[in-house]
N, C-alpha and C positions, 0 to 999 in steps of 0.2 A: 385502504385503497385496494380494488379487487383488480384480478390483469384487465379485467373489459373497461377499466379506465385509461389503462397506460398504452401510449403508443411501444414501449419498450418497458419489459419487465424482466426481471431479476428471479433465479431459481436456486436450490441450492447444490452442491457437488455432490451431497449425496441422496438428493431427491429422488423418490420413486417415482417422481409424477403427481402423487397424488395431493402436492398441495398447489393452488393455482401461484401465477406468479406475484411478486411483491413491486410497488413503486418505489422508483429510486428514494423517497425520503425515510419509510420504511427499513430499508436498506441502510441505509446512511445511520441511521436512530440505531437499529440492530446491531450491527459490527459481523456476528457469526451469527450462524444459522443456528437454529433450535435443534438440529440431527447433527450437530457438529460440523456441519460443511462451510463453505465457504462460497459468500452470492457468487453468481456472474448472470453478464446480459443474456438475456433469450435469441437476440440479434446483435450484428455487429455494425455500427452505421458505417455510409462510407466516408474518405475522409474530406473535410468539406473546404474551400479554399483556402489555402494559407500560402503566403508568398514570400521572397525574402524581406520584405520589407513592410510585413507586416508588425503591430507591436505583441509583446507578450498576451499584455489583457486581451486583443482584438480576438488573435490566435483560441486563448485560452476560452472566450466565450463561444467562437465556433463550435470546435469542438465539443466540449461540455455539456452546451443544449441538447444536441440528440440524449443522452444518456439521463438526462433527469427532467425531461419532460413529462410534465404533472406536478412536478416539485416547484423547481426555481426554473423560470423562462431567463430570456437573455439578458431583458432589461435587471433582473435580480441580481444575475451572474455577474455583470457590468461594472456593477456597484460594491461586489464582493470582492473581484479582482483586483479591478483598483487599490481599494482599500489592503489586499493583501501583500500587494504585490511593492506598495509604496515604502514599505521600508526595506528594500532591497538596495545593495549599495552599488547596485550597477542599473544605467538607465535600460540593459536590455534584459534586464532579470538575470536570465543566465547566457550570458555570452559565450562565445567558441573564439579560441583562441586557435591560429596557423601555427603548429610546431614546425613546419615543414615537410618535404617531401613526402605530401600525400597526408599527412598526418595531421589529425587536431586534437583538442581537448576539450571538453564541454564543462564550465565549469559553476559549479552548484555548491558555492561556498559562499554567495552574498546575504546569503538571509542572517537572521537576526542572528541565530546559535552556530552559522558557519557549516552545518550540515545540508547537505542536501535534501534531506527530507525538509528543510521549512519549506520548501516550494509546493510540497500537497500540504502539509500543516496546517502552513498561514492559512488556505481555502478552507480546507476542509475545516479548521474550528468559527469559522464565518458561516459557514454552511449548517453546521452544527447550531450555534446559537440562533440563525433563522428560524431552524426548522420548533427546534425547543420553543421558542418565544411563539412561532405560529400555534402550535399544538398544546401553548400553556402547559408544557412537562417540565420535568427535569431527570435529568439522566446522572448517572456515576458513572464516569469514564476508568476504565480498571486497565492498566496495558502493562506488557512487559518489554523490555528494554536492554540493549545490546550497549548503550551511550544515546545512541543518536535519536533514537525515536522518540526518550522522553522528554529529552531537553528540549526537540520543536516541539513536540505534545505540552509540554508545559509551557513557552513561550507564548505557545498559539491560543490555549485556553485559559492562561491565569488572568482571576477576576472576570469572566465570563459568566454572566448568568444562565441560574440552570443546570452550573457545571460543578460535580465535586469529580475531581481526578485522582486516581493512587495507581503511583505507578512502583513498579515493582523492578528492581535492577541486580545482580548478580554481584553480590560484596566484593570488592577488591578486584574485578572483574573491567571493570568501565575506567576508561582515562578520569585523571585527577580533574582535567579540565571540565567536561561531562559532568562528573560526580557534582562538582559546585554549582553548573548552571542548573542543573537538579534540584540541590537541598537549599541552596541558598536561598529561592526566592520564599517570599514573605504573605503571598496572597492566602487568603484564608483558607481557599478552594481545593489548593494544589500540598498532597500527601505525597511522601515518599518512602517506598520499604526495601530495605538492601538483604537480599537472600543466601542464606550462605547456599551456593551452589550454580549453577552457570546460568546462560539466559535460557536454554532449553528446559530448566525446571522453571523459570518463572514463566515459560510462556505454558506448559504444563497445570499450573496454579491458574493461571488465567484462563484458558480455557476447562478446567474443570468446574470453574467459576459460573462460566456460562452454558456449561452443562446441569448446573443444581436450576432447574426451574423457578421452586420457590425464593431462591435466593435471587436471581433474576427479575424477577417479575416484583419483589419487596423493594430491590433498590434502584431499579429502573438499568440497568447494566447495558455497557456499550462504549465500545472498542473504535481508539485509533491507530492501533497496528496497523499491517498490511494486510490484515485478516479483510479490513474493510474497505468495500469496494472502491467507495471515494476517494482512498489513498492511492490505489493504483491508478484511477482514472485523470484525478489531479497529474501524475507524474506523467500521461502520456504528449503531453502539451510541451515537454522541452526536446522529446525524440522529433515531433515535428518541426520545432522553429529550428532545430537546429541542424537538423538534413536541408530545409531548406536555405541556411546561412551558406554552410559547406556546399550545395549542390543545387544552385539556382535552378538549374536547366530539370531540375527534378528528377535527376538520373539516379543511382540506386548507391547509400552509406551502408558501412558497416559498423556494430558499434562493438564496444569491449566494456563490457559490465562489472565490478568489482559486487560478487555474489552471497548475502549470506541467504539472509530469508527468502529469497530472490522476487521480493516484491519490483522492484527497480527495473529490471531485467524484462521480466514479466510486461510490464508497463510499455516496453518496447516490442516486443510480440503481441501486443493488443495493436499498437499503429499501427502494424503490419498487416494484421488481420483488414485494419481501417483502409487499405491501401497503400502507405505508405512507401517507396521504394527503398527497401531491406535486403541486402545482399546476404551478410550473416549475424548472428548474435551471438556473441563471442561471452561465455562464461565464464569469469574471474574467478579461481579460488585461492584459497591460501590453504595451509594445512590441513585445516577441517574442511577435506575435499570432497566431500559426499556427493555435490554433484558432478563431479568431473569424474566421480570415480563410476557414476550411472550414465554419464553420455559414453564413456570408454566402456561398460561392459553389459546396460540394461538392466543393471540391480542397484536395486536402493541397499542401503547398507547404514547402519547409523552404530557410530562407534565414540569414544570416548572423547569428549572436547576439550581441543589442548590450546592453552592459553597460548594469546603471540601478542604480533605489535600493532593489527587490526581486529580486536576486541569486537567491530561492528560484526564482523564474522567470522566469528568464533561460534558458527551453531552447528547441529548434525542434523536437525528436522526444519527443513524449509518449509513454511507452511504455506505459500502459495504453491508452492509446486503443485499441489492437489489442481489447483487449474488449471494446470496445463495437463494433469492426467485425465482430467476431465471433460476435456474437449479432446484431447486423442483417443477415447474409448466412445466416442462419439454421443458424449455425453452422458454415458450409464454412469447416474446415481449409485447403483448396489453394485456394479463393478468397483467404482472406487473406494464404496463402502469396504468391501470385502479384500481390496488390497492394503490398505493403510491399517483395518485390522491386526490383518494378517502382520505387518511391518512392525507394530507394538506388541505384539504377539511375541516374532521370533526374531526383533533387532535386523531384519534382511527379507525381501523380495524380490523375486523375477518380473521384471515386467514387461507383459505378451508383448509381442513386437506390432 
């Protein structure tokens, strides 16, 4: 699909320009970019109506359409959400809970594995199998994992046509609980490799992975990290329902992100882009403070990662963070290029104000 098909097309973070844009399925199918970067839109739609009383699916087909038009239209999406969204143990997908004075909670524990991530998951491997079955491919989904990602990546894809999955997880690293819903299951499809070393080399193995061409292109390779656009895009559909639950009147939330890969986070700085009324975005770390130690000084810094009691992040290299350096350099591909070099280079960068 070339850009003069798509009403909205995908580039990559460290593009010079010279490749034209890619359609969302494209995208979807790819995971990382061939230069190593990571998609983003060429535009940002605005955001289209959603009210308190709208349902999750309605919400989530809004949305959505603008970014993968040429792919899946609404009626596709309709049918995908549904289906995804139906084994969720709450009729609002993810509900918000009133803590009190002023305060809520958004909670993204009903899907099948209890993580938040099944809520892009469950879509995105529906989305995945459409696109494979339209294109008569098949792909090897390769990821690495912190606990959370693989155990929805595997929920979401096991026995999926199309789909051999290996996921790669950090030995002794990931809660027991995780570790089971991982090895355990039985589908033929679904591989799993424990690393001795943290999720920062596995995600290292995987993206080197996607760096070998031929290796690539032999096994059809493609990613349901955060690397992939569809995961962020799926996630931006709970920042909306649920500004709108907490703030009918559509006046302006704040949210508090618990951060590792900061895919999550991200997803909420995308609605805001959309429109969304966003007061702050509050970054959560734990010990392995790499971002919070770059909002407090403007240097990335990646130091040794030390094991706690939130394993999901336990990382030093966020790898979406690339997009958000990539829309703050106003898009320069070889700017980004040249600073994340630089960061594997010498473990630290300044970065321009």
């Amino acid at each position: 699909m070339t850009g003069s098909e798509v009403a909205l097309g995908y580039v990559s973070t460290r593009s010079d320009g010279s490749v034209g844009p890619l359609g969302f399925g494209d995208v979807l199918l790819a995971g990382l970019a061939p230069d190593g970067g990571l998609y983003c839109p060429t535009a940002i739609p605005n955001l289209p109506e959603v009210g308190p009383d709208t349902t999750y699916v309605d919400a989530a087909v809004a949305i959505l359409e603008p970014f993968t038009v040429g792919t899946f239209d609404a009626a596709a999406l309709e049918v995908m959400a549904t289906e995804a969204y139906r084994s969720f143990r709450h009729p609002e997908v993810c509900p918000v809970l009133d803590l009190g004075g002023g305060h809520h909670l958004l909670d993204l524990t009903k899907g099948p594995t209890l993580a938040f991530k099944d809520v892009a998951l469950q879509m995105v491997g529906r989305m995945l199998e459409a696109e494979l079955d339209r294109r008569g491919r098949r792909v090897t989904i390769v990821g690495a994992t912190s606990g959370d990602t693989g155990s929805a990546a595997i929920e979401s894809l096991a026995g999926k046509a199309g789909v051999e999955v290996l996921i790669l997880h950090p030995h002794q690293r990931v809660s027991e609980i995780q570790r089971r819903q991982m090895t355990t299951v039985t589908a033929g499809n679904i591989h799993n490799v424990a690393i001795r070393g943290t999720f920062d080399d596995c995600q290292d193995l995987v993206k080197a992975s996607f760096a070998d061409a031929r290796l690539r292109s032999d096994v059809g390779l493609a990613a349901v990290n955060s690397i992939n656009w569809a995961r962020v895009l799926c996630q931006i559909v709970y920042y909306v329902t649920s500004a709108r639950r907490v703030r009918p009147d559509g006046g302006p939330v704040s949210f508090s992100v618990p951060s590792g890969n900061f895919g999550n986070v991200l997803s909420g700085w995308y609605a805001k882009r959309m429109g969304l009324a966003v007061d702050r975005l509050v970054v959560a770390s734990n010990r392995n403070d790499v971002l919070t130690r770059f909002f407090e000084t403007g240097r990335l810094e990646t130091r040794q990662v030390e094991p706690s009691l939130s394993p999901s992040m336990d990382i030093q290299i966020s790898s979406n963070f690339e997009r958000v350096l990539w829309e703050a350099s106003g898009r320069d591909g070889g700017a980004v290029a040249a600073l994340l070099a630089a960061l594997r280079e010498r473990g630290s960068v300044e970065v321009p104000a």
